[in-house]
C-alpha positions as CSV (number, residue, x, y, z in Angstrom):
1,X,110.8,109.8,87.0
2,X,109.8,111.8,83.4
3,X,106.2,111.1,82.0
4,X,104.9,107.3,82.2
5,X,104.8,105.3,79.1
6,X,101.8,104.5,77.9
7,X,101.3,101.2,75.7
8,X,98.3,99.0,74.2
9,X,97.6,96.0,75.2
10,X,98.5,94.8,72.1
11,X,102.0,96.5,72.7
12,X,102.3,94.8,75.7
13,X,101.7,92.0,74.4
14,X,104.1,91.6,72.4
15,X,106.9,92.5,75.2
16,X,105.6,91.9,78.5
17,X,109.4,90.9,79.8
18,X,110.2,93.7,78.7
19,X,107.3,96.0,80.2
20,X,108.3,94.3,83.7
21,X,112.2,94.7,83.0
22,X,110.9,98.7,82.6
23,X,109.4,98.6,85.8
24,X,112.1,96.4,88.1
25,X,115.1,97.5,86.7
26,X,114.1,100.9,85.7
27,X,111.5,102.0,88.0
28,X,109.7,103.3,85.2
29,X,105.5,102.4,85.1
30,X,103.8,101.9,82.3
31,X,100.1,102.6,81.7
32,X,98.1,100.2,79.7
33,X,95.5,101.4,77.4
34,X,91.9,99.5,76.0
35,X,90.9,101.1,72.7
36,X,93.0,104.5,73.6
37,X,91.1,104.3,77.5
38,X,94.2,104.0,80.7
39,X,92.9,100.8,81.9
40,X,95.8,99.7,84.2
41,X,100.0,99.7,84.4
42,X,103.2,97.6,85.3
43,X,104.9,99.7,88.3
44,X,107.7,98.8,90.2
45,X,106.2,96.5,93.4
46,X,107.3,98.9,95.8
47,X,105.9,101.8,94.1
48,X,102.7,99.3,94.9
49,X,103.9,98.7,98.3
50,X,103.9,102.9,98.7
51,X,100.9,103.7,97.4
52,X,99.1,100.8,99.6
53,X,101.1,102.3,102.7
54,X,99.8,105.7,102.4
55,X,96.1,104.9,101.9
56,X,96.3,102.6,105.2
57,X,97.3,105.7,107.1
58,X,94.6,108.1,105.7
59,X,92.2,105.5,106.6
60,X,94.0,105.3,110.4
61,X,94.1,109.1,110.5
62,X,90.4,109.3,109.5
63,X,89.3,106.5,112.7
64,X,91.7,108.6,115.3
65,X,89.8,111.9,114.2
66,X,86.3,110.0,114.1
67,X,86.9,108.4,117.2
68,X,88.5,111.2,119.3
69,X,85.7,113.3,118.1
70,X,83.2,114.4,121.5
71,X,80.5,114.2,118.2
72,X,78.4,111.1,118.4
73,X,79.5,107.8,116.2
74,X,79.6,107.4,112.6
75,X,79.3,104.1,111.4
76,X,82.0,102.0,109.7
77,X,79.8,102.0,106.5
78,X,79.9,106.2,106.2
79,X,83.8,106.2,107.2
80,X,84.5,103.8,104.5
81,X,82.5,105.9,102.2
82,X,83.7,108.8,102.5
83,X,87.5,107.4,102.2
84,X,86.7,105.6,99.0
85,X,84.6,108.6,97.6
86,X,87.8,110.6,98.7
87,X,89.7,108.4,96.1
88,X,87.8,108.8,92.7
């Protein structure tokens, strides 16, 4: 896959079939801007499907090693924390 496209709004727009077509039938994402900002994209579902696989098993990775730890518990609250900190 080469560099994402990157599109307006506006663009988009004006072609969303064919933004989606890109992303089906191409596998090829395409990042949506706001006033030059990357605000969201069109990717193929199972790129989705991927990405939404992974994080599940960081967050199951991050329980086993919390909870097979002899250290006393962490809350749900912190471990939850400290995933979606992990993320941004």
């Amino acid at each position: 896959m080469s560099d994402m496209q990157s599109e307006s709004i506006r663009q988009v727009r004006d072609h969303l079939a064919d933004v989606v077509d890109r992303a089906d039938r191409e596998d090829e994402p395409t990042v949506i801007t706001r006033r030059g900002k990357e605000v969201a994209a069109v990717v193929p579902i199972e790129m989705l499907r991927h990405c939404k696989r992974l994080e599940e098993q960081e967050i199951l990775a991050l329980v086993e090693e919390r909870m097979s730890s002899k250290a006393p518990g962490v809350p749900m609250e912190d471990v939850m924390a400290e995933v979606l900190t992990e993320d941004g």
